[in-house]
C-alpha positions as CSV (number, residue, x, y, z in Angstrom):
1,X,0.0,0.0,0.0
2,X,1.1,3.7,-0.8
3,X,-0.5,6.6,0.4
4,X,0.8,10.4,-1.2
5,X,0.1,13.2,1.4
6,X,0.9,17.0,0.3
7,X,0.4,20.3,2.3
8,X,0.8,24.0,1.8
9,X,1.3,26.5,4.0
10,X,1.9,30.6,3.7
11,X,4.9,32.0,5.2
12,X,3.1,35.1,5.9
13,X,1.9,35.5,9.6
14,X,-1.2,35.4,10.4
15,X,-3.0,38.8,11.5
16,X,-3.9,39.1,15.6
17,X,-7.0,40.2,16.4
18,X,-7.2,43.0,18.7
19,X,-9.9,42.2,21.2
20,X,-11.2,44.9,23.5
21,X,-13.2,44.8,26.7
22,X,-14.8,47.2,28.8
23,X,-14.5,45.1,31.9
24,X,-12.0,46.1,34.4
25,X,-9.1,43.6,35.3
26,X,-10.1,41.0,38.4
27,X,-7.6,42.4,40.3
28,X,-8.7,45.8,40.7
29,X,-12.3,45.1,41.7
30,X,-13.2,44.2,45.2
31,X,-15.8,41.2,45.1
32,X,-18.1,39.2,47.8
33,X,-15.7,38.5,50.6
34,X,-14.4,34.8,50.9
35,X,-11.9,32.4,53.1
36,X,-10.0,30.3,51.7
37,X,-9.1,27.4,53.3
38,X,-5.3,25.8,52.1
39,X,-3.5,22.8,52.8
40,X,-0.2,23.3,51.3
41,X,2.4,20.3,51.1
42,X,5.0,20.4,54.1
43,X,7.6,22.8,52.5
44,X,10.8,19.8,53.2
45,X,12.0,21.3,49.4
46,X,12.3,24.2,48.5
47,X,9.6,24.3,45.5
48,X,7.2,23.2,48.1
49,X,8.3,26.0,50.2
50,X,7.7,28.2,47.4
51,X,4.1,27.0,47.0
52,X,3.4,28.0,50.2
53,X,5.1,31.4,49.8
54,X,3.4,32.1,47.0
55,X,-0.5,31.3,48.5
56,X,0.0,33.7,51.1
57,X,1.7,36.4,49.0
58,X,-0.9,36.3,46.4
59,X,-4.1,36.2,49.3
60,X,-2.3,39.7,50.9
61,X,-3.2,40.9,47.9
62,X,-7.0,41.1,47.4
63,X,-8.5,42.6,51.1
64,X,-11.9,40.4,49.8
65,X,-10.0,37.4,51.1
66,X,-9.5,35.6,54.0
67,X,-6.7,33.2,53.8
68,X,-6.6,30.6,56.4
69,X,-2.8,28.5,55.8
70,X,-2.9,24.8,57.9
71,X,0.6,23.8,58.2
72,X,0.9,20.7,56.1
73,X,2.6,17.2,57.0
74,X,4.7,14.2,55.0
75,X,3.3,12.0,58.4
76,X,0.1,10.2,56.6
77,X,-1.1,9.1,60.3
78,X,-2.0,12.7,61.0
79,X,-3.3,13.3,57.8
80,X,-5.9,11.1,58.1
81,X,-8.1,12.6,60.9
């Protein structure tokens, strides 16, 4: 069996589209206040660390959030509980 496949393509980029809104970015509107409950990993590398970092960073920003951080564990005995 033989099969023959041809393409074509144009070299010339293709055109973006501009798409407006009117709506103002997330960040800068204050919604319905929430908590937010998070169970990071335990932070024993420092990626993990930075996971945790980063949560609590980001919640400081928005003063519609509650942020409540539980300190995580590798120990699956006191996980389950």
């Amino acid at each position: 069996a033989t099969a023959l496949l041809a393409a074509c393509t144009s070299n010339e980029p293709a055109e973006a589209k501009e798409e407006k809104s009117d709506a103002a970015p997330a960040a800068e509107e204050t919604g319905k206040h929430v908590t937010i409950g998070f169970a990071g990993p335990q932070a024993d590398h420092g990626w993990l660390n930075a996971i945790n970092v980063q949560a609590s960073e980001r919640a400081k920003k928005y003063s519609d959030i509650t942020f409540e951080k539980t300190e995580g564990s590798n120990d699956t005995a006191t996980q389950a509980g």
